[in-house]
C-alpha positions in Angstrom: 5.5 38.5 30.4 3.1 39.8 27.9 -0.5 41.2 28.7 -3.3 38.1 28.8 -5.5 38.5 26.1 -8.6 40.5 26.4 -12.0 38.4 26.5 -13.3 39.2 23.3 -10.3 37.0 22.2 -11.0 33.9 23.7 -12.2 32.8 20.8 -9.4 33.3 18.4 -7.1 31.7 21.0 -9.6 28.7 20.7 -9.1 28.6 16.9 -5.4 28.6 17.0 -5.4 26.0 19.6 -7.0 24.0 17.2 -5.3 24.9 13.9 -2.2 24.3 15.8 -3.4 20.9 17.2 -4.2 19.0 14.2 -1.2 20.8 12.5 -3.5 22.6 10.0 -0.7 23.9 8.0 0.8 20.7 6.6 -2.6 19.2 6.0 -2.3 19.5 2.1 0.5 17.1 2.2 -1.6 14.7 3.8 -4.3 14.8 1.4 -2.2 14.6 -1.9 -0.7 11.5 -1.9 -4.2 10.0 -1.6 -5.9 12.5 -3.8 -3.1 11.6 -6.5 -3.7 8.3 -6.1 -7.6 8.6 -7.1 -6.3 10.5 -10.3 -3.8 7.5 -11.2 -6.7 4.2 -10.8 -8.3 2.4 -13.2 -11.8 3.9 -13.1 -13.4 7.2 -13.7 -12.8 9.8 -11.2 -15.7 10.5 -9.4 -17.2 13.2 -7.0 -17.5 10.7 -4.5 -13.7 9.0 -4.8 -12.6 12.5 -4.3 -14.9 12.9 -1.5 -14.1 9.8 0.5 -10.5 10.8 -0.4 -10.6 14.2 1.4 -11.9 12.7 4.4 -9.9 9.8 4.9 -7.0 11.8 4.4 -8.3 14.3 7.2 -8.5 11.9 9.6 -5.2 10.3 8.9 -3.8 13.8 9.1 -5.2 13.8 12.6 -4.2 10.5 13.5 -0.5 10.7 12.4 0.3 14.3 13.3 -1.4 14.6 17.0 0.0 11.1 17.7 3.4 12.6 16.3 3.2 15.3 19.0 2.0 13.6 21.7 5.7 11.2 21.4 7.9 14.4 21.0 6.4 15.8 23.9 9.0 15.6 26.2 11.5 16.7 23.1 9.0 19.7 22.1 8.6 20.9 25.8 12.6 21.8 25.4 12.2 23.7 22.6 11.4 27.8 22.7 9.7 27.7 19.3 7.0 25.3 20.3 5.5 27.2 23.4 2.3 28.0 21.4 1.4 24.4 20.7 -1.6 23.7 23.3 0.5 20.4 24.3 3.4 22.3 25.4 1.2 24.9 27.0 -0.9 22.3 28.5 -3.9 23.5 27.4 -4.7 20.0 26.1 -3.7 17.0 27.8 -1.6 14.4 26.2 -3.7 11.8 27.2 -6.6 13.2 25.3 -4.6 13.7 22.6 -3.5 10.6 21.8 -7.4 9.7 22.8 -8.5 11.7 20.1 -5.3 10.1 17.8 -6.6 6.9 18.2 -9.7 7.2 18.1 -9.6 8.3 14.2 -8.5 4.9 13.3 -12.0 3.0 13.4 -13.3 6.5 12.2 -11.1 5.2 8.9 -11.5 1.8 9.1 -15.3 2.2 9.1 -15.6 4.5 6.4 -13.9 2.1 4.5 -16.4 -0.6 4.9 -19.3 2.1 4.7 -17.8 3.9 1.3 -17.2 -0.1 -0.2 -13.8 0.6 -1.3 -11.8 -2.7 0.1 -9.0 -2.3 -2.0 -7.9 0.8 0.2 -7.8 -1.4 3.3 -5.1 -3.2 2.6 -2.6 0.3 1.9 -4.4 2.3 4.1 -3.7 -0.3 7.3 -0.4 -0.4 5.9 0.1 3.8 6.1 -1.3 3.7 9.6 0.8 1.2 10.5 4.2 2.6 9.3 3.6 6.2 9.9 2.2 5.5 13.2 6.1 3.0 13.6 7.8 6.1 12.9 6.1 8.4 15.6 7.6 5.8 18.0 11.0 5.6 17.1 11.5 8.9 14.7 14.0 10.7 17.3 14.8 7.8 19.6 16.0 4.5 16.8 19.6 4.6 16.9 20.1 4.7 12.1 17.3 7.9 12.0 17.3 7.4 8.1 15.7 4.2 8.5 12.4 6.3 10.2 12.4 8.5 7.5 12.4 5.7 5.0 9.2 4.4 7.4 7.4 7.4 7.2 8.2 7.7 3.2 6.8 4.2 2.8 3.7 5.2 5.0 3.4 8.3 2.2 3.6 5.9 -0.7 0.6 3.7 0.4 -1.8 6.3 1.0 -1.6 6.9 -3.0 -2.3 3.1 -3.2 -5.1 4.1 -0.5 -6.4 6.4 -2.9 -6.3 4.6 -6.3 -8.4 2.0 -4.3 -10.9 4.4 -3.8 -11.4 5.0 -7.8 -11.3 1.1 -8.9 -7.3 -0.2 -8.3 -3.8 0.7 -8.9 -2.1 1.2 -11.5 1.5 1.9 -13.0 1.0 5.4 -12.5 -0.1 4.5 -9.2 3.3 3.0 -8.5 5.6 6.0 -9.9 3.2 8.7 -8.0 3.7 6.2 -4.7 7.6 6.5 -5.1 7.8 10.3 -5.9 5.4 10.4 -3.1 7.9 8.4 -0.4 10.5 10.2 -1.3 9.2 13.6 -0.7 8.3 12.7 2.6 11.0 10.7 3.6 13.1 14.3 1.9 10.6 16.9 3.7 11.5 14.7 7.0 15.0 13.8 6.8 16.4 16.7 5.6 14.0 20.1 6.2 12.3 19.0 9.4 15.8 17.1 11.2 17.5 20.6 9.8 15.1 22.7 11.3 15.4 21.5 14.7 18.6 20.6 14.5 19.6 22.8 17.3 17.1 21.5 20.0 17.5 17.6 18.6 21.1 18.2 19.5 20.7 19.8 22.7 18.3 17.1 23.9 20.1 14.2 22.3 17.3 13.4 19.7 18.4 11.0 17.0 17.6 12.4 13.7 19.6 12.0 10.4 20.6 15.9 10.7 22.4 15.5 14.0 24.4 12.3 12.7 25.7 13.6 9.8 26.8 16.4 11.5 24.4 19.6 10.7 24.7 22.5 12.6 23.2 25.6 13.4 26.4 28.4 14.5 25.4 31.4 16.5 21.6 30.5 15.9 22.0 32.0 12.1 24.3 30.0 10.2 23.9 26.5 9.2 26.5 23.8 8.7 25.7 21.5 5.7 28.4 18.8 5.4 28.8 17.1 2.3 26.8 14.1 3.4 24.1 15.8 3.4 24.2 17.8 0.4 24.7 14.4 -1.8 21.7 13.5 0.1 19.6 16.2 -1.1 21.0 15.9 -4.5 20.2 12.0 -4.7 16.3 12.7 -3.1 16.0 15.6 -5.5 17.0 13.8 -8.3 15.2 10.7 -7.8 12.0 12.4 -7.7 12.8 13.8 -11.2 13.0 10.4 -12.1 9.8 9.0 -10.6 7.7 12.6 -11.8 9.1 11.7 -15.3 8.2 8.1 -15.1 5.3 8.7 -14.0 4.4 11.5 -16.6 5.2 8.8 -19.4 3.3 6.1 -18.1 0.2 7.5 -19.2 1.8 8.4 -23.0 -1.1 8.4 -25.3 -0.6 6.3 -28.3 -0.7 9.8 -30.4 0.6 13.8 -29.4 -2.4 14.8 -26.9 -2.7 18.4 -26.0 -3.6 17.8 -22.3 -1.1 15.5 -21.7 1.5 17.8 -23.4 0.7 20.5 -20.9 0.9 18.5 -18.1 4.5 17.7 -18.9 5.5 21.0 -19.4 3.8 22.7 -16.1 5.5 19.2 -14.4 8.7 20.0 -15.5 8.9 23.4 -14.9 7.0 23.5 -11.1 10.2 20.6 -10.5 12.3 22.9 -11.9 11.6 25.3 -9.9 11.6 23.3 -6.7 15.1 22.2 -7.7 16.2 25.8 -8.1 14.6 26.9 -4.3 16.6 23.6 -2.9 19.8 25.5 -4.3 18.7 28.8 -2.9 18.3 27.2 0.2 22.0 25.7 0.4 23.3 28.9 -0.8 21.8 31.0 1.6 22.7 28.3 4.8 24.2 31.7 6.3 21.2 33.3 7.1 19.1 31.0 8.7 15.7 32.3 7.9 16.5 33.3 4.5 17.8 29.4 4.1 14.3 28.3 5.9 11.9 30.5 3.7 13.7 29.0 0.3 13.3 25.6 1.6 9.8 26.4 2.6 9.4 26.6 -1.2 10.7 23.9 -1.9 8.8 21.9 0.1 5.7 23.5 -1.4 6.5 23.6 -5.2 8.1 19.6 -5.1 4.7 17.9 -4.6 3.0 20.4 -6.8 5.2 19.2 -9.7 3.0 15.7 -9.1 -0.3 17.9 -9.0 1.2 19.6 -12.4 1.8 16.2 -13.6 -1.4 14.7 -13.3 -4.3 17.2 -14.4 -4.5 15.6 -17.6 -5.5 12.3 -15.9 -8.9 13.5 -14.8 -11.5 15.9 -14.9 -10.8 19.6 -14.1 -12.6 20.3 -11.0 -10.5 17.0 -9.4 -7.4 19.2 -10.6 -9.0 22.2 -8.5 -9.9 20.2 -6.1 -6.6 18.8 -5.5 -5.0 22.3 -5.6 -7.5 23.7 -3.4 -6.4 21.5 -0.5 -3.2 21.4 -1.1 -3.0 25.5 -0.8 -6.2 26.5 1.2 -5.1 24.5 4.3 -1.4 26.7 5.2 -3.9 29.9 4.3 -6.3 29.2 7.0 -3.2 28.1 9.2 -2.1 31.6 8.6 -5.1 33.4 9.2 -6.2 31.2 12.3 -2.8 32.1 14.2 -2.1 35.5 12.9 -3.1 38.5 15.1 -3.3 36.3 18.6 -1.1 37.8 21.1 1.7 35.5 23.2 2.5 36.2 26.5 4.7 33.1 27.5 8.4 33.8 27.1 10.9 31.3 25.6 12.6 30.6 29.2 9.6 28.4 30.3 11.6 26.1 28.1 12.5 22.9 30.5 15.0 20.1 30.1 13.7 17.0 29.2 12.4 14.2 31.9 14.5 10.9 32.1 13.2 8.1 33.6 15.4 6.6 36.2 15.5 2.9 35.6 17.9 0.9 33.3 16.6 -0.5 29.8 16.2 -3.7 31.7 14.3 -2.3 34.5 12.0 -0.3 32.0 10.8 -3.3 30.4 9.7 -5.0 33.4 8.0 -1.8 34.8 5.9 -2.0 31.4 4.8 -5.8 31.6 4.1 -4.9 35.1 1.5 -2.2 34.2 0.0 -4.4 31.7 -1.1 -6.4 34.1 -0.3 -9.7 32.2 -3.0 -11.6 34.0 -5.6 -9.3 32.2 -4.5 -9.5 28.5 -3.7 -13.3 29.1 -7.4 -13.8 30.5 -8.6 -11.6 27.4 -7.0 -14.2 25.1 -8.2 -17.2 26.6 -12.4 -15.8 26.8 -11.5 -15.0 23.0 -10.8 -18.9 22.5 -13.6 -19.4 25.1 -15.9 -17.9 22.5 -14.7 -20.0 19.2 -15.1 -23.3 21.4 -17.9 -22.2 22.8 -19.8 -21.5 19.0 -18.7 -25.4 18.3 -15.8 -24.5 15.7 -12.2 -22.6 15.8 -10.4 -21.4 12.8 -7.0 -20.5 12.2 -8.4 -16.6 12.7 -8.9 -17.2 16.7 -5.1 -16.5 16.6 -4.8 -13.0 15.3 -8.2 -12.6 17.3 -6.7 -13.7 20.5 -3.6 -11.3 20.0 -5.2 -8.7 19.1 -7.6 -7.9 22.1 -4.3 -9.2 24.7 -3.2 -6.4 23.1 -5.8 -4.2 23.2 -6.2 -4.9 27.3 -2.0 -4.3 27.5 -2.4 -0.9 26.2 -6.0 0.0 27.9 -4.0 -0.9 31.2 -0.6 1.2 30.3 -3.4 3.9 29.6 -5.1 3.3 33.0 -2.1 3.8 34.4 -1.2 6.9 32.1 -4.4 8.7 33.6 -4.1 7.1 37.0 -0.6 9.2 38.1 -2.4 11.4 40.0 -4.2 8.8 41.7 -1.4 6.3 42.5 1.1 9.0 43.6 -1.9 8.6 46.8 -2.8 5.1 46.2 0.6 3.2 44.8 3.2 5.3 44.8 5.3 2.3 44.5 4.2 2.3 40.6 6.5 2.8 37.9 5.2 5.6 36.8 5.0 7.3 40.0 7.9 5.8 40.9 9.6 7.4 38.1 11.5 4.2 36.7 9.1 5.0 33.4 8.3 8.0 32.0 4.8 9.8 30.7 5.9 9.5 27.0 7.4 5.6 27.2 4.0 4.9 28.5 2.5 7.0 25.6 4.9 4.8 22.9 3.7 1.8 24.4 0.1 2.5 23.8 0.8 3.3 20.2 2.7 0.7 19.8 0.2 -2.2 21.2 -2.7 0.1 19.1 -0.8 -0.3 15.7 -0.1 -4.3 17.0 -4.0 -4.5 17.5 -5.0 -3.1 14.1 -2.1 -5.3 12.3 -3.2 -8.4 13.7 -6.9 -8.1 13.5 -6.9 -6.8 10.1 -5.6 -10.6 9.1 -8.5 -12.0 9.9 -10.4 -9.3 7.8 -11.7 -5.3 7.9 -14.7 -5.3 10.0 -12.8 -7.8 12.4 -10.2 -5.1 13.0 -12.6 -2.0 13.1 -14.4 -4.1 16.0 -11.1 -4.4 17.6 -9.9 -0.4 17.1 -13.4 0.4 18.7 -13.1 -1.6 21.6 -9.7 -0.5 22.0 -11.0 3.1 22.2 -13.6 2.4 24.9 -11.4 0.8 26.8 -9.2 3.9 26.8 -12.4 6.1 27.0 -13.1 4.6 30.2 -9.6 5.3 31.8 -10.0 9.2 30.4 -13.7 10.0 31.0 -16.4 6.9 31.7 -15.5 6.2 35.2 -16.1 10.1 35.8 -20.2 9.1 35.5 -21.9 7.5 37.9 -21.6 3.5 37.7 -20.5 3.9 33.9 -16.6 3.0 35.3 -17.4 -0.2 36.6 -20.0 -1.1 34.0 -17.6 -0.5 31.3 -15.3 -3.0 32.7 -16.9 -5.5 32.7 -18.4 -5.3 29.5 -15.3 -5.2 28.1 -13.9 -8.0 30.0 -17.0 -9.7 28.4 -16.6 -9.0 24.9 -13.7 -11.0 23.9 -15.7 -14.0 24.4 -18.5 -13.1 22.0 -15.4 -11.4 19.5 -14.0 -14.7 19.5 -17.1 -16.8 18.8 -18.0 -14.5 15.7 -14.5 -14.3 14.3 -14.6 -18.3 14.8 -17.8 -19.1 12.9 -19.1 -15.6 11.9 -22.2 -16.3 14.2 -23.4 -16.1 17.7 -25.6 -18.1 19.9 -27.7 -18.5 23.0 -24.4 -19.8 25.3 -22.1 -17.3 24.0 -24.7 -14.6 25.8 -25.0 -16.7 28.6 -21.7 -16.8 29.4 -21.1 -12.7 28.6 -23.8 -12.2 31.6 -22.0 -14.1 33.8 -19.0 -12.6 33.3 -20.3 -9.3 33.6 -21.6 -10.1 36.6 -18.8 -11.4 38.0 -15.9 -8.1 37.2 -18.9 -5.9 37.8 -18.9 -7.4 41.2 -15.1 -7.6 42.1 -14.4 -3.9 40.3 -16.9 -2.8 43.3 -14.8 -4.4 45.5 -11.4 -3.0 44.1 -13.0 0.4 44.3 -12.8 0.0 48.4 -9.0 0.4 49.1 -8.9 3.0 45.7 -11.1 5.3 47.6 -8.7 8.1 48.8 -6.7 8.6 45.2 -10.5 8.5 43.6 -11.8 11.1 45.8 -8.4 13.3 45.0 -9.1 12.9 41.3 -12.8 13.4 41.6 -13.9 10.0 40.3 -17.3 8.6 41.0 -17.7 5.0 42.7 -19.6 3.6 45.0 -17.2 3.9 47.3 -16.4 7.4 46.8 -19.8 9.1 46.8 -21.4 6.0 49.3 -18.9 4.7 51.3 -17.2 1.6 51.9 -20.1 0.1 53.5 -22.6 0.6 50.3 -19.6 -0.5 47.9 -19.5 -3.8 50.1 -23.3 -4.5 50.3 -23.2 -3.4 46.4 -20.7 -6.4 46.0 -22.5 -9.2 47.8 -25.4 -8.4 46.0 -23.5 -9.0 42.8 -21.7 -11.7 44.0 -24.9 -13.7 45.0 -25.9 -12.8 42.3 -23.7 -14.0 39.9 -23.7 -17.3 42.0 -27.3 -17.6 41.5 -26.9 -17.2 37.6 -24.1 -19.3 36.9 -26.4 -22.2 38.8 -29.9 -20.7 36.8 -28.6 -21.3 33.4 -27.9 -25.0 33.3 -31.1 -25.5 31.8 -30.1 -23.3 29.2 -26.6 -25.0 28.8 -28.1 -28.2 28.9 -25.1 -29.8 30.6 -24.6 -31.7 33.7 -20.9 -31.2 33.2 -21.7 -27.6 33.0 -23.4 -27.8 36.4 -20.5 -29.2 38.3 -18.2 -27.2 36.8 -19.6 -23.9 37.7 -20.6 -25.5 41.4 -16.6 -25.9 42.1 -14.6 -23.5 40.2 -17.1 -20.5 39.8 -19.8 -20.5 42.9 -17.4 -22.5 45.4 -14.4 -19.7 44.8 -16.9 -16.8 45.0 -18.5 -17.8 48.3 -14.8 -18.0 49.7 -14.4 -14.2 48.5 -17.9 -13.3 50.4 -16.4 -15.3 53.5 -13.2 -13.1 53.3 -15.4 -9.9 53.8 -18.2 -10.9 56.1 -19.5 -8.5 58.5 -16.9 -5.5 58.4 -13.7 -6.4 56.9 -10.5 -5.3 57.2 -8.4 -3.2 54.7 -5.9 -6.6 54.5 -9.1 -9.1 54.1 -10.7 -6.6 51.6 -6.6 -6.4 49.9 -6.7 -10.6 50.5 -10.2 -10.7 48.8 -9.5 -8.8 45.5 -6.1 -10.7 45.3 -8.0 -14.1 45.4 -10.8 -13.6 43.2 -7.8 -12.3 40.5 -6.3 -15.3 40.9 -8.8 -17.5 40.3 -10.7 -15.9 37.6 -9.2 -18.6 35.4 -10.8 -20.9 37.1 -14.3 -19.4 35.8 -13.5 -20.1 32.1 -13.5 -23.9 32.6 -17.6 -24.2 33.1 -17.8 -21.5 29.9 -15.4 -23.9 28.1 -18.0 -26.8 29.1 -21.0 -24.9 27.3 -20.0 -26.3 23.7 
């Protein structure tokens, strides 16, 4: 065990936490495929396409490479050589992280509406989408070389991203796309899988290294078998072909200087690359000799694009582009060299398995999403397009994505919740152990990319609504319901919003009824989520959250909920005027006030834990019952 680091280098430590997090080194190959793509559109190259460039590639970067860890947890936790990552340490909690992951998605999606540069949507979606497919099921989908080809498609359409950025695509555009792909899907495939060959194998990781049989003998000498070397030769050579295509789709008519030197500095940085990718296969028996030549390789190959295309804009792009391509491994370098490491390689554990069949780990996840909840999310989405007097095709998509967005928020409630229901409900399958952390983690991903896919249908700001209240939702579960009243406020407000999300998507406008009925609503989950907080009381106080109940007792959370209960009872009879509906009236007398006076009846005086258990159940159950009077409001 090494000595722990003296004070005055906390901050270092901090530094290469955070270099190491967002996976500063490989941060140039995020922004060049975009960066490329501004040099290859059909307008000028500009200060501020370049700028809007940079930072949308920064905070993809962040959302596909922390989202990538946070899915190879449980693989990266076995491996020796990835004890310094702050996820393995558990310095930072994978929850958070794949908070923070998430939440750069409406970062994106809003600085695309803010920069006016629509034509990146469309790609950029796309990139999230299929990057974001391929942290899922990189090291788990059983043909490993269809992931990489998903991650090299996500490559390729953040240079369509980026010529969006600078007025539209072009052919270049296309040729720089499929150089760009098949680096990626290359620097995946075949450098990464071949890197951790060793570990993938160990752990049973699917990658296209361990089935074509790869090897690493004695921890020094690699194994290439011939599948793999024709696969490195086909890759290698294909991007020769796409650099050269794409070098002679911007041919002037006559012999121009610039363009002259681009195809000679092209040509030779590929060359180059292509002599490294030999130096690497012939030094395979010395494994960091082999790793330090394919290191170059993987740093000249893109560069021979960035040679390529300086004569397609101005000279400071062409810095610009080299700048962050290089600066970003340099600060990597600088921000983790000279920190000390105490932690030896043995703290490296086998990997978790979850104990229930395929079958069994299916249902355990459409039992923590709580079908009821994404279900009732759908329907207050239609609510809100009958309710604004017109539904469009676009309620669909709406409807799907925020069942979606309530599916994952209640995966992620659980996520957060373990330490709470091993107290609470240990009979949970995440508790239970029938699921594990990281299938959990997948899922969320999954419904997040299913969110974003489906909302973006309907149109950009449509879907950046939907990412954002996706990320509060999943805010809550990590932090809100740590601040006094904030847990149960934000609950109901977000059971509320669908309603008002549906009427806008519907007829792009909201009115009078559609806030009408969000009050009620509110008032009527702010009300039960009091109530729910009662038998929750002992895991709440373990995990140090703040309720009613835990800082009041169950006697103030009680009184709290009558009050609202009244309360809402009161309302949903006060706005008939406003509704203008005798329909209305007897709607909400029988299936909103009737069912919540039955509730109050259930916990008169001082309940039981089984009547306060019977009440919550019922009021769940007929929460459907509610949407009828809001239907009635048209």
């Amino acid at each position: 065990m090494g000595s722990l680091p003296r004070p005055g280098w906390r901050l270092r430590y901090r530094i290469e936490a955070i270099a190491r997090f967002i996976r500063v080194f490989s941060l140039g190959a995020t922004l060049l495929p975009l960066l490329v793509g501004v040099s290859t559109a059909r307008g000028e190259v500009t200060v501020g396409a370049v700028a809007w460039a940079v930072l949308f590639g920064i905070l993809f970067h962040v959302f596909a490479d922390v989202a990538n860890d946070v899915m190879d947890l449980s693989i990266d936790r076995t491996d020796p050589r990835r004890m310094r990552e702050p996820l393995v340490l558990g310095s930072i909690k994978p929850e958070l992280a794949l908070m923070v992951a998430l939440l750069a998605v409406p970062v994106m999606l809003g600085c695309v509406l803010f920069s006016d540069a629509e034509r990146s949507a469309g790609p950029l979606v796309a990139a999230i989408v299929l990057i974001g497919g391929y942290d899922i099921v990189g090291k788990s989908i059983p043909m490993p070389f269809v992931a990489d080809v998903l991650e090299g498609a996500g490559g390729g359409a953040l240079v369509f991203a980026g010529a969006g950025l600078a007025g539209g695509a072009t052919t270049a555009t296309l040729w720089a796309a499929g150089f760009a792909a098949t680096y990626v899907a290359m620097a995946n495939g075949l450098h990464g899988a071949i890197r951790d060959v060793q570990n993938d194998a160990r752990v049973g990781a699917r990658t296209t290294a361990v089935l074509l049989g790869v090897r690493i003998d004695g921890g020094t000498r690699v194994t290439v078998p011939r599948s793999v070397v024709v696969q490195a030769v086909t890759l290698q050579a294909a991007m020769g072909v796409l650099l050269v295509g794409f070098l002679d789709s911007g041919r002037p008519p006559h012999l121009d200087r610039g363009w002259t030197v681009a195809v000679g500095c092209g040509l030779c940085v590929y060359l180059a690359s292509t002599v490294m990718l030999v130096a690497a296969w012939k030094a395979r028996g010395t494994l960091r000799m082999a790793m330090a030549a394919g290191t170059w390789h993987l740093f000249l190959a893109p560069l021979s694009l960035v040679a390529a295309a300086t004569w397609r804009g101005p000279g400071w792009a062409t810095i610009t582009m080299l700048g962050c391509f290089i600066i970003p491994p340099l600060l990597f370098g600088w921000a983790v060299r000279g920190t000390e490491f105490g932690l030896p390689s043995t703290i490296a554990t086998r990997p978790v398995r979850a104990v229930g069949t395929p079958g069994c780990r299916l249902a355990a996840i459409a039992e923590m999403t709580r079908p009821g909840t994404p279900a009732a999310a759908a329907a207050l989405t239609l609510a809100g397009g009958v309710v604004g007097g017109g539904i469009e095709w676009a309620i669909v998509p709406a409807m799907l994505a925020t069942a979606l967005a309530v599916a994952a928020a209640n995966v992620y409630n659980d996520r957060c919740d373990l330490a709470t229901d091993r107290v609470n409900r240990p009979y949970r399958p995440l508790p239970a152990g029938v699921l594990t952390t990281t299938d959990g983690d997948r899922f969320v991903l999954a419904a997040a990319l299913a969110v974003i896919a489906s909302a973006v249908t309907v149109g950009l700001a449509e879907a950046t609504v939907a990412a954002i209240l996706l990320v509060v939702a999943l805010l809550y579960s990590l932090a809100l319901r740590q601040i006094p009243l904030a847990g149960a406020v934000t609950v109901a407000a977000l059971f509320a919003t669908p309603l008002p999300y549906g009427g806008w998507v519907s007829t792009g406008e909201l009115t009078a009824k559609h806030w009408v009925a969000c009050f009620l609503i509110l008032l009527f989950v702010f009300a039960r989520e009091t109530l729910k907080a009662v038998p929750d009381r002992p895991g709440d106080m373990t995990a140090g959250y703040w309720t009613i109940a835990t800082r009041r007792g169950e006697a103030a959370a009680l009184a709290v909920f009558k009050s609202a209960a009244v309360a809402f009872c009161v309302a949903a009879v006060a706005v008939a005027p406003i509704v203008n509906s005798l329909v209305y009236l007897m709607a909400a007398l029988v299936c909103a006030v009737a069912p919540t006076v039955y509730t109050l009846r259930l916990v008169r005086g001082t309940p039981t834990p089984e009547a306060i258990e019977n009440a919550i159940s019922f009021s769940g159950r007929v929460f459907g019952l509610g949407i009828i009077p809001i239907l009635l409001m048209r």
